[in-house]
C-alpha positions in Angstrom: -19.9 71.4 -119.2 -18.5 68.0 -118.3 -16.4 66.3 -121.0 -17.8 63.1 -120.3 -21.4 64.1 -120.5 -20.4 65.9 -123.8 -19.1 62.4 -124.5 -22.1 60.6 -123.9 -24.4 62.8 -125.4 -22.3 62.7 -128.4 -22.3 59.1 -128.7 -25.7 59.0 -127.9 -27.1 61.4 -130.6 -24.6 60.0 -133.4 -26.6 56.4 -133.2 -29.9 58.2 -133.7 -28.3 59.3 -136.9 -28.0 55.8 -138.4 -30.7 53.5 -140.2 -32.3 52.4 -137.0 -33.9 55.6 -136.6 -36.2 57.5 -139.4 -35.2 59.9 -141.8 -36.9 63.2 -140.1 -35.2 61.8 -136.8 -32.1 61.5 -138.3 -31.9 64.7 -139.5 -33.0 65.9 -136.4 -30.6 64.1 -134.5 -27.7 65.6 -136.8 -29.2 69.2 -136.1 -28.8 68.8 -132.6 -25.2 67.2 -133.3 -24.2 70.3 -134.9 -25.4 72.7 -132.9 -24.0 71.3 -129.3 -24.1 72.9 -126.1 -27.4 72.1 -124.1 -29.1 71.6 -127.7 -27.6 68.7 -128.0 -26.4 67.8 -124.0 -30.4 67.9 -122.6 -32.2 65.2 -125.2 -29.2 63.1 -125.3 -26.8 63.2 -122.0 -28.6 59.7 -120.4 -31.5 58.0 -120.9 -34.9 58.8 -120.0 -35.4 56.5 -116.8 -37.8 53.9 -116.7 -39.0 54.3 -113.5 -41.2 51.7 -111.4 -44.5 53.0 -112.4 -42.8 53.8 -116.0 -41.7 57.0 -117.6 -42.4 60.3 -118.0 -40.7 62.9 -119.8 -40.3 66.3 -122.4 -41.2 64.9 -126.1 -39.2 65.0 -128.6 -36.0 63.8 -130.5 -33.1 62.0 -128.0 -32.7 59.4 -125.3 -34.0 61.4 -122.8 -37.0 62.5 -124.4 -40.7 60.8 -124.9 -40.8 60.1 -129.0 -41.9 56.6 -130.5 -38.3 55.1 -129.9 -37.8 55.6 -126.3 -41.5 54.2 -126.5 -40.8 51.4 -128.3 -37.7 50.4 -126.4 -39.8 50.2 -123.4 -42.6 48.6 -124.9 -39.8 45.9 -126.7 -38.4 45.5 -123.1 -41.7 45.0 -121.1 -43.5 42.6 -123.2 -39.8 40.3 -123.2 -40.3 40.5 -119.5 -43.8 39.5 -119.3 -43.3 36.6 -121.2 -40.5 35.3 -119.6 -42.1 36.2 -116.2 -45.4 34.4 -117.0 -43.5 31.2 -119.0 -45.6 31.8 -122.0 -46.0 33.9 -125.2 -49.5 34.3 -126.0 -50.1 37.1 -123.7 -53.0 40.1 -123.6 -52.6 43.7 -122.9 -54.7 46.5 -122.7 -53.7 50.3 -124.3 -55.2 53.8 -123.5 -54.5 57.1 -124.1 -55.1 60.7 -123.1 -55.7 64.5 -124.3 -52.5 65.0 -124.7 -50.2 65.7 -127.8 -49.2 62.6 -129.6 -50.7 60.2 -127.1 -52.9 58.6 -129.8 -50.1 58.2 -132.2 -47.8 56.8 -129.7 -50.4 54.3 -128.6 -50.8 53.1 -132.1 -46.6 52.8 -132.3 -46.8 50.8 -128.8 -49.4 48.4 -130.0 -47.7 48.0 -133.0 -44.9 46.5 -131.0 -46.9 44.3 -128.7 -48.2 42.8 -131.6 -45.2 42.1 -133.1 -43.9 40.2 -130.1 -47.1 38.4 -130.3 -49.2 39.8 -127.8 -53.0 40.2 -128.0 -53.1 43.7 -127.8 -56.7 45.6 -126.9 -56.3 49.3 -128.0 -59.2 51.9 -126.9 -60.4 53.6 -130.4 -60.4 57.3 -128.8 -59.0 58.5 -125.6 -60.4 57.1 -121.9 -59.5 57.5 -118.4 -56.8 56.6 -117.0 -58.8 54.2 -114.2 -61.0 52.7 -117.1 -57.8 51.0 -118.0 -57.0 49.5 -114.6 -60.6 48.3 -114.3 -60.4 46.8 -118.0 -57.1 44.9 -117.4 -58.9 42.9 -115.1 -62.4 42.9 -117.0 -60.2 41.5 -120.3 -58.5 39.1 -118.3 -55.5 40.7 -119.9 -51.6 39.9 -118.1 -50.7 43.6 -118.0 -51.7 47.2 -119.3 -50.2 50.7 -120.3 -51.5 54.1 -120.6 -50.1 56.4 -123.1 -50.1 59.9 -120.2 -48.3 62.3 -118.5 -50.9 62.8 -115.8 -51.0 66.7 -114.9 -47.7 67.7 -116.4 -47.2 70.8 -118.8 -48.3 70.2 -122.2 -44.3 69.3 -123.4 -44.9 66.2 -121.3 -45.7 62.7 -122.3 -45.3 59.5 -120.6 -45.9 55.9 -120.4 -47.5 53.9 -117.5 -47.7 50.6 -116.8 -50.0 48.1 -115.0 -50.0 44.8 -114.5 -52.5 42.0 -114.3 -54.3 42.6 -111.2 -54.9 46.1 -112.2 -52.6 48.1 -110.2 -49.4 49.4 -111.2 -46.0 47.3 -111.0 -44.9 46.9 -107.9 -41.7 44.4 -106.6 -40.8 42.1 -108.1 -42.0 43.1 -111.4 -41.3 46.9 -110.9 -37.2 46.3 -111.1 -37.6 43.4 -113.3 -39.0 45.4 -116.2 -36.6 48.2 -115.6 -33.4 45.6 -115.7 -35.3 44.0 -119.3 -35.9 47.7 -120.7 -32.2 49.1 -119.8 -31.0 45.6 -121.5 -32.6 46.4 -124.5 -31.8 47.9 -127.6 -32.4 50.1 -130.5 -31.9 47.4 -132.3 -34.2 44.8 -130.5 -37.3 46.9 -130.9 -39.7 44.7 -133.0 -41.4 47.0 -135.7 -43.2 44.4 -137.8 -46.5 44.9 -136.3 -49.1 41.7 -136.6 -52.0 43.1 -137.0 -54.7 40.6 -136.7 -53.1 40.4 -133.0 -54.8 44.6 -132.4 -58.0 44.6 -131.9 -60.2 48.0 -131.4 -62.2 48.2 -128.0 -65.3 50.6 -128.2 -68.0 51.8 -125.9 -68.7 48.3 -124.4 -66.2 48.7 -121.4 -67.5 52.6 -121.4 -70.8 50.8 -120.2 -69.4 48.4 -117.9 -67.6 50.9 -116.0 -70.1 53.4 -115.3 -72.4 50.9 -114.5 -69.7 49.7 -111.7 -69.4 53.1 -110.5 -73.1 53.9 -110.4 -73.5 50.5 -108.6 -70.9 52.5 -105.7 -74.0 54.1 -104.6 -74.9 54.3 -100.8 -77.7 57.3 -100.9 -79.7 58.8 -103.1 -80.9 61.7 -100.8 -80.6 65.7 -102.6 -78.6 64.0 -105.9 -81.5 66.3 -108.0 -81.1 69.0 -105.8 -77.2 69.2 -106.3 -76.4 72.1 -108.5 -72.6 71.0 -109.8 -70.3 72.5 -112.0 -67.9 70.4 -113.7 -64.9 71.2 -116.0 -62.1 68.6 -117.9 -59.5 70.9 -118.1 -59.4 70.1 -121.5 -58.7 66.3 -120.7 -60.2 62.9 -120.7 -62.7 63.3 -118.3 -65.5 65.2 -120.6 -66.3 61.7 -121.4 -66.4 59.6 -118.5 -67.3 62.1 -115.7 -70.8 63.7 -117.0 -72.3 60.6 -117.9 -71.2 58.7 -114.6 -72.8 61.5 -113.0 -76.0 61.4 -114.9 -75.9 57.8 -114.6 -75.8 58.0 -110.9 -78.9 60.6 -110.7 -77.5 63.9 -110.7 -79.6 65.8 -113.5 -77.9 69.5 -112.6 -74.5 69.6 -114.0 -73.2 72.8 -115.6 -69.9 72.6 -118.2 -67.4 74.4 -118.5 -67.6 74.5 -122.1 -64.9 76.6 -122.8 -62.6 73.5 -120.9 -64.8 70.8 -122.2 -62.8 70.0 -125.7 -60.0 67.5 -125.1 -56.9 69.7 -126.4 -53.1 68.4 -125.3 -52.3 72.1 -125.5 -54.5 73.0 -123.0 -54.9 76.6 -123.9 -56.9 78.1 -121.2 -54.9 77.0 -118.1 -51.0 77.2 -117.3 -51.1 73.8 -116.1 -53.9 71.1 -116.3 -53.4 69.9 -112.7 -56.6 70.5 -110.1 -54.5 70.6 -107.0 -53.8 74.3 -108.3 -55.9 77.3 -107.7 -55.5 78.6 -111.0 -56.3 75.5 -112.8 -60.3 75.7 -111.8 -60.5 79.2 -111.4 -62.6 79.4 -114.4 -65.2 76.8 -112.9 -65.1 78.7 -109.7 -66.5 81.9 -111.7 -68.8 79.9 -113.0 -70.0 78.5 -110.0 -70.1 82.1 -107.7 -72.1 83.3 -110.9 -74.6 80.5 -111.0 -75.4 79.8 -107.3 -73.6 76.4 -107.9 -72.8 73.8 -105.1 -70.0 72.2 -105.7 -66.7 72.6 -108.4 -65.3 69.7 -109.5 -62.4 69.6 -112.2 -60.3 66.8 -113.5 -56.7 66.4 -114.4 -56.1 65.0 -118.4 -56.0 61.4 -118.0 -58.9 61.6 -115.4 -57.1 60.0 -112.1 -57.2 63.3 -109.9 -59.9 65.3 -108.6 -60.2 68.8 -107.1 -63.1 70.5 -106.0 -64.7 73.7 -104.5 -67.8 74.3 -102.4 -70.4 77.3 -101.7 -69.4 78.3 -98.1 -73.2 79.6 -97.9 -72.8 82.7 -99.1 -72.5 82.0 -102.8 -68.4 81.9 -102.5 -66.7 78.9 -103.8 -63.6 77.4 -101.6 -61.3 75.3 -102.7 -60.7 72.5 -100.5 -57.1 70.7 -100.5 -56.6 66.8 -100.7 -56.7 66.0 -97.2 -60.2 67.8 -96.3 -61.4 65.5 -99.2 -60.2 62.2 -98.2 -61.5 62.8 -95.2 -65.1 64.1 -96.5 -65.2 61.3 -98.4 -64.1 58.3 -96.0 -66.6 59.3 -93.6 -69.8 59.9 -95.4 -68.8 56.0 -97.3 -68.6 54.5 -93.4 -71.2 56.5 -92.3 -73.3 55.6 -94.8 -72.5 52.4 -94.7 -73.2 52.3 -91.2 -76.2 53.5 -91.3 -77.1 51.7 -93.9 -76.8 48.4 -92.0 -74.7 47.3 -94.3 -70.7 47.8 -93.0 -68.8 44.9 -93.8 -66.8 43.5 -90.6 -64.0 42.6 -92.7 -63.3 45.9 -94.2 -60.4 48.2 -94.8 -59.8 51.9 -95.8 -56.4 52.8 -96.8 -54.0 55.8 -97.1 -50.0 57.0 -97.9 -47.7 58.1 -95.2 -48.0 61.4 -96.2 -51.9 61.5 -96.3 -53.6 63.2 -93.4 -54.3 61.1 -90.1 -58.0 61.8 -89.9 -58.8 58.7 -92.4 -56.8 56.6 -89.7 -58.6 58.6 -86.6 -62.1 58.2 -88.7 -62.0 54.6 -89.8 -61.1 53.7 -86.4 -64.4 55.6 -84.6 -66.1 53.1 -86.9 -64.1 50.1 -86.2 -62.2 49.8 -89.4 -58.7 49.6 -89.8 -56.7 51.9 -91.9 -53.7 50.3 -93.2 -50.6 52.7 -94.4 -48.3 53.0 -97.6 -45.6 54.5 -99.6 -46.7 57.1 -101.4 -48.2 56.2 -104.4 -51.9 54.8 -105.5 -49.6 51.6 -106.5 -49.2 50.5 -102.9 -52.7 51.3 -101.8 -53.7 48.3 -104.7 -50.9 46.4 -103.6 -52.2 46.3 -100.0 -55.6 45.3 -101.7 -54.2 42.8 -103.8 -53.0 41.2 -100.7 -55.6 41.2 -98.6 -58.2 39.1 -100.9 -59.7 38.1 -97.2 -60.1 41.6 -96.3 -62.7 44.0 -98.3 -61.7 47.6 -99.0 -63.4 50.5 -98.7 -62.3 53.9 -99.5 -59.0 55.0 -99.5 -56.8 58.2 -100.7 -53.3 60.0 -101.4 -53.3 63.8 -100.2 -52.4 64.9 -103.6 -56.1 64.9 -104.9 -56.6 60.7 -105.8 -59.2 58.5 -104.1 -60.5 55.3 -104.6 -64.3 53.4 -104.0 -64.3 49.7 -104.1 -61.5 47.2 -105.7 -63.0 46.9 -109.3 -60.2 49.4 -110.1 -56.4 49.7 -108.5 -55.7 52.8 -109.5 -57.1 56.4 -108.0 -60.5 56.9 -110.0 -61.6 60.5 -110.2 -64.7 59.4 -112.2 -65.7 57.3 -109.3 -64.4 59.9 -106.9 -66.2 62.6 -108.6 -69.7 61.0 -108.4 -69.3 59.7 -104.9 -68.5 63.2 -103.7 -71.2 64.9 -105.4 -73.0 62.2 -103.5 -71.5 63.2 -100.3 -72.1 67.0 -100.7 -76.0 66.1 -101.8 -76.8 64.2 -98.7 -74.7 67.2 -96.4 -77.6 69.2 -98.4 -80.1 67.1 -98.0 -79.4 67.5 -94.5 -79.3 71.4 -94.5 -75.4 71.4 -94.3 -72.9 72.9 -97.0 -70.0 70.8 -97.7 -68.1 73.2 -95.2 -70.1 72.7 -92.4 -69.8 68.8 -92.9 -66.2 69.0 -92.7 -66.2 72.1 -89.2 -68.7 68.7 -87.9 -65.8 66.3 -88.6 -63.2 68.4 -87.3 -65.1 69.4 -84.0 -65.5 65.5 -83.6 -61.6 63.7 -85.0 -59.5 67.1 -84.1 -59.0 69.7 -86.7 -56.1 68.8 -88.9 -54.5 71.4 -91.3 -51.9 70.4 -93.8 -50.1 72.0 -96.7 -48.2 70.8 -99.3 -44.9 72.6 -100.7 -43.1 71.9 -103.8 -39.8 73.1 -105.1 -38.8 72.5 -108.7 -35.1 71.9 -109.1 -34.5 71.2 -113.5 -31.6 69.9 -114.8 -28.7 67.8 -114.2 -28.0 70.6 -111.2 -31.2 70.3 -109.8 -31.2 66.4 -109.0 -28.2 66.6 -107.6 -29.6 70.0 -105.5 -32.5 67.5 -104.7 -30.4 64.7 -103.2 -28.3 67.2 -101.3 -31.4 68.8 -99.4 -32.2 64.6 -98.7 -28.7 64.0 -97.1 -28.9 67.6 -95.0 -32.2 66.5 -93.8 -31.3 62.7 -93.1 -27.8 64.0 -91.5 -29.1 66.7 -89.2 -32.9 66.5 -88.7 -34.3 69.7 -87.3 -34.4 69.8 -83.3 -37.2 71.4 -83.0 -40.4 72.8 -85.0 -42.6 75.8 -83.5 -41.1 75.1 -80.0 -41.4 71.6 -79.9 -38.9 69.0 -79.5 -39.0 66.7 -82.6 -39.1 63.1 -80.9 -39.7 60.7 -83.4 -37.5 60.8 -87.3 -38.5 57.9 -90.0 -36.3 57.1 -92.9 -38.0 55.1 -94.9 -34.5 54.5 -97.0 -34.0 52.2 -94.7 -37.3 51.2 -93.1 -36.2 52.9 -89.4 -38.1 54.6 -87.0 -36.1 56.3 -84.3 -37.0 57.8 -81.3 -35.0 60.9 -80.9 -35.6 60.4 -76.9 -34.1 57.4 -76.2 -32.4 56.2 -79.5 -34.3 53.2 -79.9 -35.2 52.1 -83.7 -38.0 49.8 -84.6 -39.0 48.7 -88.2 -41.6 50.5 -90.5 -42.7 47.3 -91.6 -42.9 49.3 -95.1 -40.5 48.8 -98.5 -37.8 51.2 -99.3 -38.3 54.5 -100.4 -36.4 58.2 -100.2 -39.0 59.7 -97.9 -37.7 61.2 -94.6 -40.7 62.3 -92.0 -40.3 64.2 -88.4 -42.7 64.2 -86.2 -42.9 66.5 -82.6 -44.0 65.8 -79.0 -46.7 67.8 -79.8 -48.1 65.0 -82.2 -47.1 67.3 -85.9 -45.7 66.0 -89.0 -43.5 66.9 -91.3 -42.3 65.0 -94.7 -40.3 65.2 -97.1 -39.9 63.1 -100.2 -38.6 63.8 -103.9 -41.1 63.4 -106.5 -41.0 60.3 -108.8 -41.9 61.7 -111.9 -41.0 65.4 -111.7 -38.0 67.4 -111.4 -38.8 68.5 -107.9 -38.5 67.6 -103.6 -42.1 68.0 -101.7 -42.5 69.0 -97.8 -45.7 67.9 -96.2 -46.7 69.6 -93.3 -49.3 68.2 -91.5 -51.0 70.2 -88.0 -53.2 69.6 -85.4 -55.7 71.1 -82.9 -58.8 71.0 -80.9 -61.6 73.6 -82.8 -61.5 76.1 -80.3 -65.0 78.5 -80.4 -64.5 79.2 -83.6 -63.3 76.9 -86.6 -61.6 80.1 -88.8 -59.8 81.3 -85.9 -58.1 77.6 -85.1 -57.5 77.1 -89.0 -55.6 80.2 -89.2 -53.6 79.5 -85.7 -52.7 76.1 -87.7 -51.6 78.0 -90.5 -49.4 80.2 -88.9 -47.5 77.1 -87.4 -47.2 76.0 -90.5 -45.5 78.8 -91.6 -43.4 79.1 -88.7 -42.4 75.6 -89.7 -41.6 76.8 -93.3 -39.4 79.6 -92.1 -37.3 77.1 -89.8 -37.0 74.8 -92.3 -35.5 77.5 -94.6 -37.6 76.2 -97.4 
């Protein structure tokens, strides 16, 4: 144990033993004092960081824990920032809240302090969506937003994310200048004396609004009645945006999962609320096989991500990853829109770096240009935001977030969730399963396989285990990956591209971020890129083929490489 983080923790814990803090916190605080060790080193050796889409964290007492003062201190330094940024005090905010533990009390706490700072605040009565936020920002007119969520973290987890006024989450300049306010701020500074004629409860009015946006995304209404669908909200948020978008839209055949319908922040039926795992919608998938169902679709809490399974044709469910869905989804919207008559020549689809390259090789069989990111949904609505000339699309992030339309700038798995159960009703309508639809895109773009590996590294070890596995990577990138020479390295630290061949560099044209990718002569990717709000580093791997006679046997070739890629990489 280091004396200095002893030290700080120390010093850090002793303040939340004084009159700024609340009597059960205090005692708390003096527990934790008394007991030492990693009791007291964990909650209190540094302060939770306010990162640039917010924070996210374990909650409870201490600096580096979620809990109404690390709230509040945020909340104190953001609103100071906004109103300096803007030149003016009477601003507007929008508030919503998960499933989860505490997020409706913490809401209430972070109104409170908006209000006392003199900021109109608009504070959902009951928990909504994540993406209903972004889209209200903008309907409210309001100069930023914040949803009280930890996404599809364990049930310890809360968080706090912002957005601001054009509807997508901070991004630069705003991104570091909130983080330089919040870290300037104070216990001390944090405004308590909420005004509460300035909070004002919003109902079911924007409920309406938005699933009347969402039903308006609607390119075909071919097989929706005929779509048997089986959906489950993981005990979040969803169960009340997703089942009446859906019915709104025309589907009539959706099964619950009733024993995952009631929002409950310590969702007791799965391990972890997060669709991209297996185990997550393994109860819809049951459900589904046992029913004849089409299509599984399940929701993370705060309603932003969506995973889904489909009948291969023999009454088997199979999970598809994020990639296969992106790429299910961005063709049927241009196809339908091209058959439609109706594709705009001005428009755009968008994805992340990491995101599979059959969205690019799609959009442009249908003339559209696909414009990259950062990973992150926040870049996706930055590029939106500055192309107002330019109409989007469809666009998507292979970790299980998609976006329809501009009206939100955020991924929307409400929106996602009834355009895909549009796209696997007209694949049925045409005698396909959503399976076969995607074996027809792959014989046609090139099958692509990717995977997605994630190693958790806790602690104060584990970032530190995290940045060492950047610097081996960035120092000495692999040579070669399943017998083939790696020939172009990115660092998008630093904005490079090198070709390994000749040495020459060229710009990414993209902002700074830790994310280091590799890509071989024989056109293969592979990534690698901390995570942002979890304690862990994440490899993309990303393969290629043409479908030889059958589609199985190539996807299994592509798996092996994968693995082969795995193994080299000692990962």
């Amino acid at each position: 144990m280091s004396a200095d983080v002893l030290s700080i923790a120390t010093e850090n814990a002793t303040l939340w033993t004084s009159d700024l803090f609340d009597a059960e916190t205090r005692a708390a605080a003096q527990s934790m004092l008394d007991a030492g060790g990693d009791t007291l080193i964990e909650p209190f050796y540094k302060d939770l960081d306010f990162g640039t889409g917010g924070m996210r964290g374990i909650m409870g007492v201490g600096t580096n824990r979620i809990n109404p003062f690390t709230l509040g201190l945020a909340t104190q330094g953001l609103a100071v920032y906004a109103q300096q940024s803007m030149g003016r005090t009477d601003l507007k905010a929008a508030i919503a809240f998960d499933s989860r533990n505490n997020s409706k009390a913490f809401a209430r706490k972070v109104a409170e302090v908006l209000s006392a700072n003199g900021v109109h605040t608009y504070l959902f009565e009951d928990l909504r969506p994540t993406p209903e936020l972004s889209f209200s920002v903008r309907e409210l007119g309001c100069d930023f937003g914040i949803v009280l969520t930890a996404s599809h973290n364990p049930k310890e987890y809360n968080g706090y994310k912002v957005y601001w006024n054009d509807g997508g989450q901070l991004v630069p300049p705003h991104d570091k200048g909130v983080i330089e306010q919040v870290r300037a701020t104070r216990f001390q500074d944090i405004r308590w004396d909420a005004n509460e004629a300035l909070i004002e409860t919003v109902g079911s009015e924007l409920d309406e609004k938005y699933t009347d946006m969402i039903a308006g995304l609607s390119l075909s209404n071919a097989g929706k009645t005929d779509l048997n669908i089986v959906f489950t909200a993981l005990h979040g948020t969803s169960i009340i945006s997703v089942p009446p978008a859906l019915a709104k839209a025309g589907f009539t055949n959706v099964q619950l999962v009733e024993a995952q319908s009631t929002p409950d922040g310590n969702f007791p039926t799965v391990a972890s609320p997060n669709p991209e795992e297996s185990a997550a919608l393994a109860m819809a998938v049951a459900q589904a096989e046992a029913t004849g169902a089409d299509l599984v679709i399940g929701c993370d809490p705060d309603t932003d991500r969506v995973g889904i399974a489909a009948n291969d044709g023999t009454g088997k469910m199979q999970l598809l990853n994020g990639n296969d869905t992106a790429a299910l989804l961005v063709h049927y919207i241009l196809n339908a829109y091209k058959e439609n008559g109706t594709l705009p020549s001005n428009g755009f689809t968008a994805a992340t770096v990491v995101t599979t390259d059959l969205i690019a090789d799609i959009s442009a069989a249908y003339g559209v240009p696909c414009y990259r990111c950062l990973t992150g949904f926040k870049w996706i609505a930055d590029i939106i935001n500055h192309k107002p000339e330019e109409q989007f699309l469809v666009g998507g992030e292979e970790s299980y977030g998609y976006l329809i339309g501009d009206a939100v700038r955020d991924k929307d798995a409400v929106a996602s969730a009834v355009m895909i159960a549009e796209m696997a009703a007209n694949a049925k309508a045409q005698g396909r399963t959503v399976l076969q639809q995607l074996e027809a895109i792959h014989r046609e773009f090139g099958q692509y396989q990717e995977r997605l590996i994630s190693i958790t590294k806790k602690g104060r070890s584990g970032a530190q285990e995290i940045a060492d596995m950047m610097t081996a990577l960035r120092n000495e990138p692999p040579k070669t990956l399943a017998g083939s020479p790696v020939v172009i390295a990115i660092d998008h630290s630093n904005s490079t591209q090198t070709d390994l061949r000749t040495g020459a560099t060229s710009s990414t044209a993209l902002p700074s971020s830790n994310v280091l990718q590799f890509i071989t002569e024989a056109g293969d990717k592979v990534s690698a890129r901390p995570s942002g709000t979890e304690p862990k580093i994440k490899f993309y791997f990303s393969v290629r083929a043409t479908t030889g006679h059958s589609h199985a046997t190539t996807k299994a070739e592509l798996e092996r490489k994968i693995d082969t890629f795995i193994e080299e990489l000692n990962l």
